[in-house]
Backbone as CSV, one residue per row, in Angstrom:
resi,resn,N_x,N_y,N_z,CA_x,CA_y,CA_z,C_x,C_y,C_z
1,UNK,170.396,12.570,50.989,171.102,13.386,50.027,172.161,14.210,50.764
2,UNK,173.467,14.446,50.362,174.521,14.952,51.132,174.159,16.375,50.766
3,UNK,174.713,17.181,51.975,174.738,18.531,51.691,175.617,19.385,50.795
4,UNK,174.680,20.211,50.161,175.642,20.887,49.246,177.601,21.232,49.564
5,UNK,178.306,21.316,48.710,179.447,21.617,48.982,179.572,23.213,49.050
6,UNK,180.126,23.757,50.343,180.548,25.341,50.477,181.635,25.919,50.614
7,UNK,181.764,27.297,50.474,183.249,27.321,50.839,183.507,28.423,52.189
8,UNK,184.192,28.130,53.011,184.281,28.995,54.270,185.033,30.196,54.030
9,UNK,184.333,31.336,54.147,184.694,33.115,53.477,185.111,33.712,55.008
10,UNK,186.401,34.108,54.641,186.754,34.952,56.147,187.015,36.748,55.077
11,UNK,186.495,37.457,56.044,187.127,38.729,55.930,188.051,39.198,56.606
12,UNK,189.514,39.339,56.398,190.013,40.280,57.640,190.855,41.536,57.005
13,UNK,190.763,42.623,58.117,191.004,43.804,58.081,192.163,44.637,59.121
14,UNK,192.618,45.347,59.017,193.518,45.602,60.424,192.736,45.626,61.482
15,UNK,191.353,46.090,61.283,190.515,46.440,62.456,190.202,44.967,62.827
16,UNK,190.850,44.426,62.400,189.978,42.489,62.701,189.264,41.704,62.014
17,UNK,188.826,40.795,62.308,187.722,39.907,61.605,186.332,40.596,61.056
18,UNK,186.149,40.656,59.730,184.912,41.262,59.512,183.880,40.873,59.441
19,UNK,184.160,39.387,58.648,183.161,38.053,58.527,184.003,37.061,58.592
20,UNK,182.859,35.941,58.983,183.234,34.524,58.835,182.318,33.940,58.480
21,UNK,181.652,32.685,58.047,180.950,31.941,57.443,181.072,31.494,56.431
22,UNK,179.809,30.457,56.113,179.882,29.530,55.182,178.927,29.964,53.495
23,UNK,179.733,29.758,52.793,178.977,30.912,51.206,178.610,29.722,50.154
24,UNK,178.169,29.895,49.383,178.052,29.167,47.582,178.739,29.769,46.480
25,UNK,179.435,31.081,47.107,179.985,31.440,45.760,180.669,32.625,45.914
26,UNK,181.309,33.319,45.370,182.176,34.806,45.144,181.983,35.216,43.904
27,UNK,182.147,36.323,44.192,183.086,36.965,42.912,183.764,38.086,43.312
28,UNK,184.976,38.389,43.084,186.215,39.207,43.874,186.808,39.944,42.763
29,UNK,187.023,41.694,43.253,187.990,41.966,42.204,189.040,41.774,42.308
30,UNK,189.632,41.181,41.388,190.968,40.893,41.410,192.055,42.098,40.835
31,UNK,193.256,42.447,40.775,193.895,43.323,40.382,193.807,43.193,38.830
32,UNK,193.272,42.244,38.278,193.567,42.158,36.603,191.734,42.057,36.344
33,UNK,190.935,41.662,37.118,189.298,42.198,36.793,188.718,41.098,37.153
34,UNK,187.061,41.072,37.699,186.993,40.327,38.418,187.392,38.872,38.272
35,UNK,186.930,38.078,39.640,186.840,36.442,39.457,185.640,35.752,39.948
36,UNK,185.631,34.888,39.642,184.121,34.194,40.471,185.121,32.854,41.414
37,UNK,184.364,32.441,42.422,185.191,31.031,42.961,183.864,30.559,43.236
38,UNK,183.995,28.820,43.182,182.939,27.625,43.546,183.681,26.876,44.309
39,UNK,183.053,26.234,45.251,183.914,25.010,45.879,184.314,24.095,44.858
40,UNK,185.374,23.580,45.293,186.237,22.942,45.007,187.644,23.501,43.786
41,UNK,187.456,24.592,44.072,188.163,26.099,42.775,189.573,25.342,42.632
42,UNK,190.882,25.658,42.175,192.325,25.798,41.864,192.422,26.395,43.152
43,UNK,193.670,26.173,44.112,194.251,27.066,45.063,195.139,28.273,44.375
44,UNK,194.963,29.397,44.503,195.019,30.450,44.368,195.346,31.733,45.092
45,UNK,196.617,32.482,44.712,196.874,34.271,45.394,196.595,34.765,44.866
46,UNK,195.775,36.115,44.714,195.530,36.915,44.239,195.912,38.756,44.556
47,UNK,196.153,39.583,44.042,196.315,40.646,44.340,194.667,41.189,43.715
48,UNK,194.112,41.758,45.605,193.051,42.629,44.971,192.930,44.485,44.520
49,UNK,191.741,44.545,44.545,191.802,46.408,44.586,190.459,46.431,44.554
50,UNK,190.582,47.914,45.154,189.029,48.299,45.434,188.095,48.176,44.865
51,UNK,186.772,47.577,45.396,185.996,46.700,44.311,184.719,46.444,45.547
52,UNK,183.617,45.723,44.442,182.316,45.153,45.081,182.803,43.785,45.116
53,UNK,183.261,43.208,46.370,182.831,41.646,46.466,181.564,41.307,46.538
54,UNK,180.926,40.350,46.205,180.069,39.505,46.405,179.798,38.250,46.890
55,UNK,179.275,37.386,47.743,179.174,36.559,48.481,177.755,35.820,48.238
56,UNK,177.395,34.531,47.544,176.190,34.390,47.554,175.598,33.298,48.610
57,UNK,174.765,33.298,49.049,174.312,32.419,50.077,172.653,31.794,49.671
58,UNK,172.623,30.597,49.131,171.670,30.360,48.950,170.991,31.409,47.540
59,UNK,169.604,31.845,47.625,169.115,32.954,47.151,169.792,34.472,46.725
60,UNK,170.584,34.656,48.336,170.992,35.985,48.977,172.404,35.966,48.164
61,UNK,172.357,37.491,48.211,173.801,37.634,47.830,173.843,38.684,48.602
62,UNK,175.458,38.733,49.222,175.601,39.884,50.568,176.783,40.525,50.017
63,UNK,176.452,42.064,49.253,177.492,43.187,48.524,178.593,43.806,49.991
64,UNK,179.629,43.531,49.747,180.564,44.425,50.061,181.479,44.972,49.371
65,UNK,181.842,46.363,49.522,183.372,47.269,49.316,184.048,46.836,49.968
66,UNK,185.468,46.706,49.156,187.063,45.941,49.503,187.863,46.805,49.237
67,UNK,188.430,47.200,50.160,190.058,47.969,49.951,191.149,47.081,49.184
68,UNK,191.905,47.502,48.403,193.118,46.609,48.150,193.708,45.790,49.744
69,UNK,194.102,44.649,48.578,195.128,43.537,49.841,194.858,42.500,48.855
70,UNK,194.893,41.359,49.458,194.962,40.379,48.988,193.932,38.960,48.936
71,UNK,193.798,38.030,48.400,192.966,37.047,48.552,193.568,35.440,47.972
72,UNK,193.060,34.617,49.218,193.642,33.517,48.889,192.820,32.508,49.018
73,UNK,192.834,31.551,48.425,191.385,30.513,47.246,192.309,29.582,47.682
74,UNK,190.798,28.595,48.138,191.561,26.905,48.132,190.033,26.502,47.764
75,UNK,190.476,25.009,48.028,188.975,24.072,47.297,188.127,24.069,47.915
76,UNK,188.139,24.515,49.634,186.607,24.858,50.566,186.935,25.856,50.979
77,UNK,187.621,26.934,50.622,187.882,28.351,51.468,188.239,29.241,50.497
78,UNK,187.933,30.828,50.858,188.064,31.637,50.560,188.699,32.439,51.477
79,UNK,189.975,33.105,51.768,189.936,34.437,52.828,190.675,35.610,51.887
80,UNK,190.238,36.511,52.297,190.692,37.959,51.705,191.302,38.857,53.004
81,UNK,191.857,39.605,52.719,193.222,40.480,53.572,193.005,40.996,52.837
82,UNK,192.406,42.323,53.922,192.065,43.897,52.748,192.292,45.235,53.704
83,UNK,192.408,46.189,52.981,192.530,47.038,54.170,191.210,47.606,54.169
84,UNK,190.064,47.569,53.927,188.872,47.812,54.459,187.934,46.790,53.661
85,UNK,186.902,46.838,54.676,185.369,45.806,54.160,184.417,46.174,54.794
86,UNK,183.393,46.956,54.272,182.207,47.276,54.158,180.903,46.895,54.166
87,UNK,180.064,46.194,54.629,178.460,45.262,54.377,178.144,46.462,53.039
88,UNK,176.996,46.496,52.466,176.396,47.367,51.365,175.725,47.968,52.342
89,UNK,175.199,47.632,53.170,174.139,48.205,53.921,174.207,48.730,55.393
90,UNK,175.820,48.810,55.499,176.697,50.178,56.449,177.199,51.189,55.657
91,UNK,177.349,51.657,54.359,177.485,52.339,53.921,177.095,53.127,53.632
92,UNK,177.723,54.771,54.200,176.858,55.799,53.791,177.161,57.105,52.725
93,UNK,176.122,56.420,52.073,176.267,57.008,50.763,176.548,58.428,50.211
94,UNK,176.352,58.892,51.665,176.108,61.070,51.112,177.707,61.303,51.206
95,UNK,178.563,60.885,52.385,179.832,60.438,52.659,180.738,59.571,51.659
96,UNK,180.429,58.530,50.850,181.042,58.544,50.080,180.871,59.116,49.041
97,UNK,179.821,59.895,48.779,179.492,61.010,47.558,180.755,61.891,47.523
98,UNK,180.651,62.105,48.668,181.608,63.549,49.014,183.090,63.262,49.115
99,UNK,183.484,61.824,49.284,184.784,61.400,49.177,185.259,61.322,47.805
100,UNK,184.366,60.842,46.644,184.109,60.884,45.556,184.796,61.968,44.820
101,UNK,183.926,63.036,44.906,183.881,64.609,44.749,185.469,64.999,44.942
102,UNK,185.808,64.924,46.418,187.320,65.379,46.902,188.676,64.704,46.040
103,UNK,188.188,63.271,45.710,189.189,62.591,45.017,189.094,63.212,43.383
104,UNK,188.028,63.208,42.795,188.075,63.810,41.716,188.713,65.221,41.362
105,UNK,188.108,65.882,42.105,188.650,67.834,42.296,190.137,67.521,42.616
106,UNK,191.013,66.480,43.315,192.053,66.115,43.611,192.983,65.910,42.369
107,UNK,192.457,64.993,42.041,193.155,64.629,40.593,193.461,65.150,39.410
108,UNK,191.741,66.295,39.415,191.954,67.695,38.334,192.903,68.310,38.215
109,UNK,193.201,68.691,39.428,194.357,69.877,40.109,195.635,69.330,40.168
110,UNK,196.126,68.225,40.142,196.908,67.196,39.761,198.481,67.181,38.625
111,UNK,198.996,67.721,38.552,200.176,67.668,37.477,200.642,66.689,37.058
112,UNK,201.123,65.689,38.229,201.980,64.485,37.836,201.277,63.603,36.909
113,UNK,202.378,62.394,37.119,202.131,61.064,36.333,201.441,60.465,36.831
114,UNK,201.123,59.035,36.391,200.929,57.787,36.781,201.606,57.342,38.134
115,UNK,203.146,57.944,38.046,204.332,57.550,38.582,204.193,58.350,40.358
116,UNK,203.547,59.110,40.015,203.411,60.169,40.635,202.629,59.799,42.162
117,UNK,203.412,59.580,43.329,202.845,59.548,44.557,201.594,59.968,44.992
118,UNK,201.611,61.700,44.626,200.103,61.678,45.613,198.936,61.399,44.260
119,UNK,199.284,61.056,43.183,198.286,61.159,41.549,197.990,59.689,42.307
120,UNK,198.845,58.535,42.766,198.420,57.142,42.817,197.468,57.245,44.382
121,UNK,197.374,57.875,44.900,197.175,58.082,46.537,195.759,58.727,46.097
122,UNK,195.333,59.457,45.406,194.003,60.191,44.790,193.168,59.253,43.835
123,UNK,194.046,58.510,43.003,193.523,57.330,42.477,192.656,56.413,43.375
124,UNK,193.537,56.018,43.959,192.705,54.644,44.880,191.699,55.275,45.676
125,UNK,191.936,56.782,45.648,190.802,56.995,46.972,189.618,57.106,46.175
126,UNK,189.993,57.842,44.796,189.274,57.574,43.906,188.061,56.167,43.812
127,UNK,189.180,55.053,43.565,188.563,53.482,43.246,187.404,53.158,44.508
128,UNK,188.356,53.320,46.008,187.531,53.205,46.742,186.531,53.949,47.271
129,UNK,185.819,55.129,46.640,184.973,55.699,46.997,183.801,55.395,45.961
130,UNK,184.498,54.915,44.570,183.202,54.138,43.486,182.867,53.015,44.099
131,UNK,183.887,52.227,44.604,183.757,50.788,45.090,182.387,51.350,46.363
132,UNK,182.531,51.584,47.179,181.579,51.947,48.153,179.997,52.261,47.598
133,UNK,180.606,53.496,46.522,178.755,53.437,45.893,178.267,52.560,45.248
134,UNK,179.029,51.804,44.239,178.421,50.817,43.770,177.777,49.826,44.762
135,UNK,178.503,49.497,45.807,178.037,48.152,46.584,176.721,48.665,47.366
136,UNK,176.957,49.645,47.365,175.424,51.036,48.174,174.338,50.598,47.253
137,UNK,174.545,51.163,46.033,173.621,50.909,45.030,173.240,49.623,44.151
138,UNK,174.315,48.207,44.833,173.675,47.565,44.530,174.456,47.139,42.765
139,UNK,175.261,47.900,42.050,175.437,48.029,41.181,176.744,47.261,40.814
């Protein structure tokens, strides 16, 4: 019996390679909400944002937080270009509580727009400090 078909998942980050290996599956946020990929998917760019990837392996599924960047899908590969990536289970949770907290009290105090430089800069720190607890919690 031939072996299942997989798809090869790279992580990279400015800090470097985060992961490499071989997966059964994704699901990625994408800038418009998530996606799932299977081998043999559509080749695909994507614009991401801060979010819980997921990676399933067999049984296992291995949670990480993703900084915005990007992700690009072929029919045996997956790689993502992010500016951060996280395991679930390097993450510490009291720390992103408190990043949480700062981005929120940030945004209160806040005047501008949408349009608004540091309103979009408080946002994402925003996204990526939920993104972190969720993948903490599993959620």
């Amino acid at each position: 019996m031939a072996e299942a078909q997989k798809l090869d998942l790279i992580i990279v980050t400015p800090q470097g390679q985060k992961h490499a290996g071989l997966v059964d599956e994704i699901v990625a946020p994408g800038f418009l909400g998530e996606f799932g990929v299977l081998p043999q998917h559509i080749e695909m760019f994507v614009m991401s944002r801060p979010g819980v990837f997921t990676a399933r392996v067999g049984d296992r599924r291995e949670r990480w937080s993703v900084g915005k960047g990007f992700i690009e899908v072929g029919p045996d590969r997956v790689q993502l270009v992010v500016q951060s990536a996280e395991r679930a289970e390097e993450i510490d949770v009291e720390r992103a509580t408190r990043a949480k907290t700062r981005a929120e009290k940030a945004l209160s105090e806040l005047d501008g727009t949408i349009d608004d430089p540091a309103y979009q800069e408080q946002t994402l720190r925003l996204a990526r400090a939920d993104a972190r607890l969720q993948a903490a919690q599993g959620k």
